[in-house]
C-alpha positions as CSV (number, residue, x, y, z in Angstrom):
1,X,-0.7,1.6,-32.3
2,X,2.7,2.5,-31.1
3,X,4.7,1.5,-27.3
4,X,6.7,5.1,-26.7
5,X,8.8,3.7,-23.6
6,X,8.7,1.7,-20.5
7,X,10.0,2.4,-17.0
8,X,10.8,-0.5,-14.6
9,X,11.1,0.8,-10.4
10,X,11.9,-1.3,-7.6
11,X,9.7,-1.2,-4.5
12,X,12.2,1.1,-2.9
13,X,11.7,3.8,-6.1
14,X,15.1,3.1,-8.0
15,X,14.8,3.1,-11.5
16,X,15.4,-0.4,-12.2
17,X,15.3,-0.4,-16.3
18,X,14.0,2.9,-18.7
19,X,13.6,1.7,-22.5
20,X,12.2,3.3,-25.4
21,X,10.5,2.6,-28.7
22,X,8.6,5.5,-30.6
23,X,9.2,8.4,-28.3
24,X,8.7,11.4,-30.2
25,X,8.7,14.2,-27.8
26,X,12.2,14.5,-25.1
27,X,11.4,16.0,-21.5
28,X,14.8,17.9,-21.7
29,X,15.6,16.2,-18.7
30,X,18.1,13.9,-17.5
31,X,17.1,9.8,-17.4
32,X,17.5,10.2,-13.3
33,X,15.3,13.5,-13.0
34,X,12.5,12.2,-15.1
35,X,12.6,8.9,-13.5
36,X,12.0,10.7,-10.2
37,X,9.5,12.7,-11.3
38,X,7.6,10.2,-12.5
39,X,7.5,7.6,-9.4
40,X,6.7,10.9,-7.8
41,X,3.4,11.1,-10.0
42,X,3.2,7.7,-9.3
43,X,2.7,7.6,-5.8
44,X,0.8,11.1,-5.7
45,X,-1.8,9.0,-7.9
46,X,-1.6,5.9,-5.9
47,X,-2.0,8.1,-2.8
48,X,-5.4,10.5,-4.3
49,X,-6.9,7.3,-5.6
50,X,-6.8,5.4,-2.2
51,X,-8.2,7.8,-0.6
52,X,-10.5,9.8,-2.9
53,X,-12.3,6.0,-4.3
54,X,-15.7,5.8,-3.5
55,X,-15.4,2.2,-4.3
56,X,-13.3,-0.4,-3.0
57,X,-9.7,0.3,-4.4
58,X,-8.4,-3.6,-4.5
59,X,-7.3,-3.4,-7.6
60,X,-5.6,0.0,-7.0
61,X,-4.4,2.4,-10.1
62,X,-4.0,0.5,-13.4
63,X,-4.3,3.6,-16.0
64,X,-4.8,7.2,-16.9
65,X,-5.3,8.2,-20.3
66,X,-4.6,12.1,-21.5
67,X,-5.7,13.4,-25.4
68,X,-2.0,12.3,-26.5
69,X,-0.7,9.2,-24.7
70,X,-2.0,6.4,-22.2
71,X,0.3,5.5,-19.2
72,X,-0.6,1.8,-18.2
73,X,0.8,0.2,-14.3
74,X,1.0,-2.9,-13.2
75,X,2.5,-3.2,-9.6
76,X,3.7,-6.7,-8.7
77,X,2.6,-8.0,-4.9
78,X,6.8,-7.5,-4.1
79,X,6.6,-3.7,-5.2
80,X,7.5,-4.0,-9.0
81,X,6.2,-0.7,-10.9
82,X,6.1,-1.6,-14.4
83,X,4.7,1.9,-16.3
84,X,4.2,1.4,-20.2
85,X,3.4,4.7,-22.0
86,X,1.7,4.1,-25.6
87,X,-0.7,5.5,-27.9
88,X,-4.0,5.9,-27.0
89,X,-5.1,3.6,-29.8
90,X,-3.5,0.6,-27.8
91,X,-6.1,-1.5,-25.2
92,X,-5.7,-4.3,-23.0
93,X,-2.5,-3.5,-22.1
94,X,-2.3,-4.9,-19.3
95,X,-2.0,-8.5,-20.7
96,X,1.3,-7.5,-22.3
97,X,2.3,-5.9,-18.5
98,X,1.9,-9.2,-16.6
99,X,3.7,-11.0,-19.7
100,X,6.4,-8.4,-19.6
101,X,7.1,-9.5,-15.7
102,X,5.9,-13.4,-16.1
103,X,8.2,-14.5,-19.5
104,X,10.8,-11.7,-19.8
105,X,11.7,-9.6,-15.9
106,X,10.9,-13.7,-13.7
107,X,12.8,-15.1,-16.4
108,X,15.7,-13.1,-17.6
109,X,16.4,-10.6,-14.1
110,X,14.9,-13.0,-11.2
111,X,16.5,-16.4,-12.2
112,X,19.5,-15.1,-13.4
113,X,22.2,-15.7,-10.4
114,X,24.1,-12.9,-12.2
115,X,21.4,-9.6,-12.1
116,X,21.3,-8.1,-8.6
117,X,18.0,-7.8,-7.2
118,X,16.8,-4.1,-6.5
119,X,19.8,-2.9,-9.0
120,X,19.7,-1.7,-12.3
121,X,19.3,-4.1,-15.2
122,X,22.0,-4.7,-17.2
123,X,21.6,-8.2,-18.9
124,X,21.4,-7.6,-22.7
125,X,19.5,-11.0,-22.5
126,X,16.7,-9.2,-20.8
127,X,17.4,-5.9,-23.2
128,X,16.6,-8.3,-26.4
129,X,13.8,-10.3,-25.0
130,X,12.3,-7.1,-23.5
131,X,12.9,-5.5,-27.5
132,X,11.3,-9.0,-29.1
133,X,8.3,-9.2,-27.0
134,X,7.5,-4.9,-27.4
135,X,8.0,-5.3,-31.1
136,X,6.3,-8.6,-31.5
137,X,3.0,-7.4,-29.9
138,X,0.1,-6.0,-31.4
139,X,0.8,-2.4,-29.5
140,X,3.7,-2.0,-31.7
């Protein structure tokens, strides 16, 4: 099982944190251009499932899954986007998500007086508990 990278985006679409583990394959883009392109996809997909569902869409857009890669959301009730691409080997995802933004992003960005909210993360505290927790679960 293999984590390829993770994207972090404020509610107001900034790239808050972009990290990467076992990413074989480079877009040929800039960090900022990819970024945009995918909370772009992001919202296009938010958008087609809330209005295409023919069930209830509470829980909203969690997944997609292609023949090569599975992207995996969480969105946090304050507008978080947390988007985890990894093999698609690699289940329950999600779990390692909510633990992502419970122990490392509440932790290490939130109750840290000296990370700005809505600004890019630049505590290497967060960096290295972010790399322990990737590399420590079973997806790696």
């Amino acid at each position: 099982m293999t984590v390829h990278n993770l994207y972090i985006f404020s509610r107001n679409c900034t790239l808050l944190y972009y990290a990467e583990w076992n990413r074989l394959n480079k877009s040929g883009m800039t960090k900022e251009e990819e970024a945009k392109l995918m909370y772009g996809m992001l919202f296009s997909i938010k958008s087609f499932i809330n209005k295409i569902s023919p069930l209830d869409p509470k829980d909203g857009f969690l997944h997609y899954k292609t023949s090569k890669y599975t992207l995996n959301y969480l969105e946090t009730p304050s507008g978080l986007k947390f988007v985890l691409n990894t093999d698609n080997s690699a289940q329950n995802v999600r779990g390692l998500l909510q633990q992502l933004y419970s122990q490392i992003y509440v932790e290490y960005v939130i109750k840290n007086p000296l990370c700005q909210l809505n600004e890019p993360i630049q505590s290497e505290l967060f960096k290295n508990k972010l790399d322990e927790l990737v590399k420590s679960s079973p997806y790696f």
